[in-house]
C-alpha positions in Angstrom: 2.2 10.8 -6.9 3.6 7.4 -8.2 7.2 7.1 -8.7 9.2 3.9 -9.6 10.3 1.9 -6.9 14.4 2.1 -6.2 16.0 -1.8 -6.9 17.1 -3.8 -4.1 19.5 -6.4 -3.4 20.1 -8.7 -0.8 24.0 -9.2 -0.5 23.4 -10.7 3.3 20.8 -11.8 5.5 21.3 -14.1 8.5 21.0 -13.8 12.2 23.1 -11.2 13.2 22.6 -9.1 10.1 21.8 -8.0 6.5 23.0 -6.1 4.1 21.2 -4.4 1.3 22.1 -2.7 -1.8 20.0 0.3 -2.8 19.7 1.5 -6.7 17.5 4.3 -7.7 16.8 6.1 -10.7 16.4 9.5 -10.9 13.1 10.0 -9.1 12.9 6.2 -7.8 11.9 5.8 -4.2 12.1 3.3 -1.5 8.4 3.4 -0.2 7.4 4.4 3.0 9.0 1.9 5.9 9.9 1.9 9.4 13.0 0.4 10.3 12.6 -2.6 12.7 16.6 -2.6 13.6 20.0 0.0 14.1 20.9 0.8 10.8 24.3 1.9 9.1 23.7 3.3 5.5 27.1 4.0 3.2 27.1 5.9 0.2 28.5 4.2 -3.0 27.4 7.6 -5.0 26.7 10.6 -4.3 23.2 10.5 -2.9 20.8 13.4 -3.4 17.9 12.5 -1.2 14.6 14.0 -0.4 13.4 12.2 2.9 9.6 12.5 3.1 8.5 12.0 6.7 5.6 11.4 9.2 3.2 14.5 8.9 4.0 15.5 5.6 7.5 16.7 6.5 10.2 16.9 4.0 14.3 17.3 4.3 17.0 17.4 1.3 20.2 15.8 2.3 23.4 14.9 0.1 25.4 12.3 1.6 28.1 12.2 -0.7 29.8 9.0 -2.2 31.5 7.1 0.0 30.5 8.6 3.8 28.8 6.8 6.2 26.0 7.3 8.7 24.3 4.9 11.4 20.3 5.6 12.8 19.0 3.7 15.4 15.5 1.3 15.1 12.4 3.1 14.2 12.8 5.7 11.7 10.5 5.8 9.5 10.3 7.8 6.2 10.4 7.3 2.4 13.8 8.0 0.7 13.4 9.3 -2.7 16.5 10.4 -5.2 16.1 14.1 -5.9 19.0 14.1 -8.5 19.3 14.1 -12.2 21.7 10.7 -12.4 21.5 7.7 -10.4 22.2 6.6 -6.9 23.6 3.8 -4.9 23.9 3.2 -1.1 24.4 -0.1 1.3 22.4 -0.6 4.3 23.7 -2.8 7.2 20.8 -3.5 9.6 22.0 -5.0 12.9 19.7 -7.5 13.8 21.6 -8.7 17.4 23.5 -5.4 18.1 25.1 -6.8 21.3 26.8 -9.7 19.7 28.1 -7.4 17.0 
């Protein structure tokens, strides 16, 4: 299945960290990726989201407009937005976690 790919934004990006703005379409996903650093991802919308993982696993999650959740380095998975409307989330990756 091809869907559209979810717009990005760079809002940061030096050595300690960056910050990315995530805006999807109804449908739109992220790609498949594997995150290379700790992440913290806050919802600016409520977001809707079907996680596709590894092995063909799937989870549906809402993490509603303005919460906030942290992973740690390696999770890997495509985000797609399983609502009707849009959705918008940051990401802060933490490049240097100890000097944070």
């Amino acid at each position: 299945m091809t869907r559209q790919a979810c717009e990005t934004t760079v809002l940061v990006d030096d050595e300690r960290v960056r910050v990315t703005r995530f805006h999807f379409a109804p449908g739109a996903e992220t790609g498949w990726h594997r995150h290379g650093h700790d992440y913290v991802i806050t919802a600016i919308t409520d977001c809707p989201i079907l996680l596709e993982e590894p092995g063909g696993g799937t989870r549906r999650v809402l993490v509603p407009a303005g919460t906030a959740y942290r992973r740690s380095a390696g999770v890997e998975h495509n985000v797609v937005n399983d609502g009707p409307g849009p959705m918008s989330f940051v990401e802060v990756e933490l490049k240097d976690p100890a000097a944070c």
